[in-house]
C-alpha positions in Angstrom: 8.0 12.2 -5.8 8.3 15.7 -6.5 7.1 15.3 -10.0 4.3 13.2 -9.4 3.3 16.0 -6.5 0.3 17.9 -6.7 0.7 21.4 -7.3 -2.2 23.1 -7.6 -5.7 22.6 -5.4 -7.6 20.9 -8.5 -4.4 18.6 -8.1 -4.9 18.0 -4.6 -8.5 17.6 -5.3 -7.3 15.1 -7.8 -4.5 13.3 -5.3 -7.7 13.0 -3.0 -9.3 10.6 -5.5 -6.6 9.2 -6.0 -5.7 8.6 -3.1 -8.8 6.7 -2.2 -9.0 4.9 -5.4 -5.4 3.1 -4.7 -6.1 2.7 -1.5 -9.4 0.6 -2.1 -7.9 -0.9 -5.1 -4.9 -1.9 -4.1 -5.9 -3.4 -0.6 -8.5 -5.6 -2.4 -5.7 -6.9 -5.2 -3.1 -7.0 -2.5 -4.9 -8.2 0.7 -7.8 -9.3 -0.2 -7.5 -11.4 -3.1 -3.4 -12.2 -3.6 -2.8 -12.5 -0.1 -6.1 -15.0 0.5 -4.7 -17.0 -2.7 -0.9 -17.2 -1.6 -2.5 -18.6 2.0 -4.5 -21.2 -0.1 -1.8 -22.1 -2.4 1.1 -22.8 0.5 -1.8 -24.2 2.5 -2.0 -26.7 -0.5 1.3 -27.5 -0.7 1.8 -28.6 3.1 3.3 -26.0 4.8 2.6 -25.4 8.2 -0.1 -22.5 9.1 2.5 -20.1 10.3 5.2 -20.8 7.9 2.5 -20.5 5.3 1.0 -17.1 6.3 4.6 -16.0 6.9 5.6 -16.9 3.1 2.4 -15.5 1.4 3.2 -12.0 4.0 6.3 -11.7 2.5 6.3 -12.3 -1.4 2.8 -10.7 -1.3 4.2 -7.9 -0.1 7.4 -7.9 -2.1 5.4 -7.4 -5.6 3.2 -4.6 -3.6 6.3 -3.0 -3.0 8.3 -3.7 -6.2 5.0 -2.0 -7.9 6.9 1.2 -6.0 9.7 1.1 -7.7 9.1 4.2 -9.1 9.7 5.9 -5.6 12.9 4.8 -5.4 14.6 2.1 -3.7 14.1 3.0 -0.3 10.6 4.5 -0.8 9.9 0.5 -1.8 11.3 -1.0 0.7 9.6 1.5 3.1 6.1 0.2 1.2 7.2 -3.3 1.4 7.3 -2.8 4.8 3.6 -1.1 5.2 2.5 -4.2 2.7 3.4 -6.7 5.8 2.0 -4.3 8.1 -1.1 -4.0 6.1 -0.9 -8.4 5.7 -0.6 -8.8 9.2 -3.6 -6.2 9.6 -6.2 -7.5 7.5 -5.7 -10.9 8.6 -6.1 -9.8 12.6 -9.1 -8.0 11.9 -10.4 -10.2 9.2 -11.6 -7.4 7.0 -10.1 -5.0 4.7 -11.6 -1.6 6.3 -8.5 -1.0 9.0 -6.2 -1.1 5.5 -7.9 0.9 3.3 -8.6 3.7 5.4 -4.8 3.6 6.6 -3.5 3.3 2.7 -5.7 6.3 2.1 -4.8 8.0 4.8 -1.0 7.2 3.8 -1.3 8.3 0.4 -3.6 11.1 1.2 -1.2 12.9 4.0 2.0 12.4 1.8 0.0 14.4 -1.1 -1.3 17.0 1.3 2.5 17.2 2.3 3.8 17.6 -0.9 1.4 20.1 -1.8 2.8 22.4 0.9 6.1 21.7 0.1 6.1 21.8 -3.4 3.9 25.5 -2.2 6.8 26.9 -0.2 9.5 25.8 -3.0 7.6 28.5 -5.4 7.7 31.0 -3.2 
């Protein structure tokens, strides 16, 4: 993560939109429109509601995390963990709001972190 850490403030400006941008992006691909499909889908096939919302939780949130990969193998796991929080989040509220602004806020507070880290290691 280090590499990938912002260094200067026009990088933290940058991580900002970034931030925001995954966050919104992601939440729609991930929650809002795989998630709602994988429901559908095991819905389809006969499962029962839980066992079906339990199933597209998981291997939805599997792929978000595999997508991590390049965090390392516990930073996915850790995200494949926040995608069945996220899951479970959207579908309680019945919006996507709650889990963007907590992805954002996710992404954003790491790259404010970084920044300060990556900060005192210069020094």
């Amino acid at each position: 993560m280090l590499a990938i850490a912002p260094k200067t403030p026009l990088d933290l400006l940058l991580w900002i939109a970034v931030s925001f941008t995954a966050g919104f992006c992601e939440e729609h691909i991930f929650r809002g429109y795989l998630l709602t499909q994988a429901i559908a889908l095991s819905d389809r096939a006969g499962m029962s509601r839980v066992l079906s919302l339990v199933v597209s939780i998981v291997l939805t949130s599997l792929i978000f995390g595999s997508l991590h990969l390049y965090e390392g193998t516990g930073g996915a796991l850790i995200i494949t963990a926040l995608g069945v929080v996220y899951s479970a989040l959207a579908l309680k509220f019945g919006n996507l709001r709650a889990v963007i602004a907590a992805h954002f806020l996710q992404d954003f507070c790491a790259g404010v972190f970084l920044f300060f880290f990556h900060a005192r290691l210069s020094h």
